[in-house]
Structures are given as structure tokens and as C-alpha cells.
C-alpha positions in Angstrom: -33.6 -38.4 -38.4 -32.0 -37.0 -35.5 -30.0 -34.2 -37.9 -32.7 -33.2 -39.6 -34.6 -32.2 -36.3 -31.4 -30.9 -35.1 -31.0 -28.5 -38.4 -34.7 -27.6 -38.1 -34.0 -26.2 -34.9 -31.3 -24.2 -35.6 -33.2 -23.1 -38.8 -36.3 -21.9 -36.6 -33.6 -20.2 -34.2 -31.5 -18.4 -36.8 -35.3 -17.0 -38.4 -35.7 -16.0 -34.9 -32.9 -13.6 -35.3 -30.5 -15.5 -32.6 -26.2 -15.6 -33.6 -24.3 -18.2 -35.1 -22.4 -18.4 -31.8 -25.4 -18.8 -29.6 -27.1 -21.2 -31.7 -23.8 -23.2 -31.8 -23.5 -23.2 -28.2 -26.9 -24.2 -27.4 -26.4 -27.4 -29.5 -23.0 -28.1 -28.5 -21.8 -27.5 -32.2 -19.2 -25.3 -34.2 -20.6 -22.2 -35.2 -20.4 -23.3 -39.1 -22.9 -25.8 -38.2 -25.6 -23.3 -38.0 -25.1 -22.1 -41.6 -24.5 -25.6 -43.4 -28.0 -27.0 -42.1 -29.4 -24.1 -42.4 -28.9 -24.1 -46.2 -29.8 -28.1 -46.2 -33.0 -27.3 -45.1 -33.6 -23.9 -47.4 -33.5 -27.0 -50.0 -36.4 -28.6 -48.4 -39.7 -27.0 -48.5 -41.8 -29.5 -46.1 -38.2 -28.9 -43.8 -38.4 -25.1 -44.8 -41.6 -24.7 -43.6 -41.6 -26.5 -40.5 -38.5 -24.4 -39.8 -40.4 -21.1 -40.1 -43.9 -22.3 -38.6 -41.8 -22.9 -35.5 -39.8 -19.5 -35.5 -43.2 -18.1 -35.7 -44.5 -19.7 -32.6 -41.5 -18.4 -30.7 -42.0 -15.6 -27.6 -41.0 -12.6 -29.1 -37.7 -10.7 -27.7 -38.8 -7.5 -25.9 -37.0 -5.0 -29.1 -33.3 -4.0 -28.0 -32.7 -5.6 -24.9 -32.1 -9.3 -26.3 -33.5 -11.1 -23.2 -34.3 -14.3 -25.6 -30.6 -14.1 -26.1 -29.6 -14.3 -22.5 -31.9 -16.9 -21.4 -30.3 -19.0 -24.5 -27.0 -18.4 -23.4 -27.5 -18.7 -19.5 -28.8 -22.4 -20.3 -26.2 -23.4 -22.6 -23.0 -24.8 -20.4 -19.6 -23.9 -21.6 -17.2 -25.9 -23.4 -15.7 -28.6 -21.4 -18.9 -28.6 -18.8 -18.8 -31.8 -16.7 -21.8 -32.1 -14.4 -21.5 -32.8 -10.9 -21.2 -36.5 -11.0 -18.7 -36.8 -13.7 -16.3 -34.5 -11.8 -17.0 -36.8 -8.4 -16.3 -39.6 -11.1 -13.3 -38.5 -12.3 -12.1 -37.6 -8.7 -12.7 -40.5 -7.1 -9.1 -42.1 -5.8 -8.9 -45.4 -7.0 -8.0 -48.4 -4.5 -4.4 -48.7 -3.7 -4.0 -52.0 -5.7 -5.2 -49.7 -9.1 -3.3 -47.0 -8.9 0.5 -46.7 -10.0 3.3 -46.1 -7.3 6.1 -43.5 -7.8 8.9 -44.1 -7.2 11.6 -41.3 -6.4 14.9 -42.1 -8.1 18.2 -41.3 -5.8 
């Protein structure tokens, strides 16, 4: 189940040490995600260990400089990101036969 792998994740990340926020951000969630799937999984030990095999597999973070951190958050586009394409999409005129006239009142 998609979920699952998705709390998993966020398990292995928030063992790793990264913030609610970052975590949230990274998977395009609310930051009280992070803590509600981490507890589902706590309650699953096959999930529970999964979730700290793969924290343990992670690069370390060179100690005070939080470089993991930055490279999460570098990655992870902000709320409201459109990519390219979408934003040519969305500002494409449409033909003249789509689009509503105005019409100035006098």
C-alpha cells in the first residue's frame, strides 16, 4: 500500500533526525502527517523495523552543519510549484471563439 511505504519513509527520515517541516515538505504533506504515521508504524514491528533498517542505511549528516537537511529542502519545491509546462498550460490564450468578450458598459 502506497501509505504504508509513504509512512515508512517518513518513519526512516524522522529516525534520521530530519524536522517535521522538512519531512512534510518533501512529501507534499502537513507537518502533522509526519507524527500520525509515524506512530502507525511504531505499532508495526515488521513496518518498525523496516523503518529503522532504512534510517540506518542513510549517509550520515557531517555533525552541526545539517547538509542532509539542505539537500532535502533544496529538492523539495514550494507550495503551489507548477512546473514549466503547466504554467505554459495555464497561459496559453485560448482561440477567440473560447474566450469571453467584455463588454464596457456606457
Amino acid at each position: 500500500m502506497a501509505a504504508d511505504a509513504r509512512a515508512v519513509a517518513m518513519t526512516a527520515a524522522r529516525l534520521h533526525g530530519h524536522s517535521l517541516p522538512t519531512i512534510a515538505r518533501h512529501f507534499d504533506r502537513d507537518h502533522t502527517t509526519v507524527p500520525q504515521a509515524t506512530r502507525r508504524i511504531e505499532e508495526s514491528p515488521p513496518l518498525r523495523d523496516l523503518a529503522a533498517k532504512i534510517a540506518a542505511d542513510l549517509p550520515e549528516q557531517p555533525a552541526g552543519t545539517g547538509a542532509g537537511r539542505l539537500d532535502v529542502d533544496e529538492q523539495v519545491p514550494e507550495t503551489g510549484y507548477r512546473s514549466p509546462e503547466l504554467r505554459e498550460q495555464q497561459r496559453a490564450i485560448p482561440v477567440a471563439g473560447e474566450r469571453a468578450q467584455l463588454r464596457v458598459a456606457r
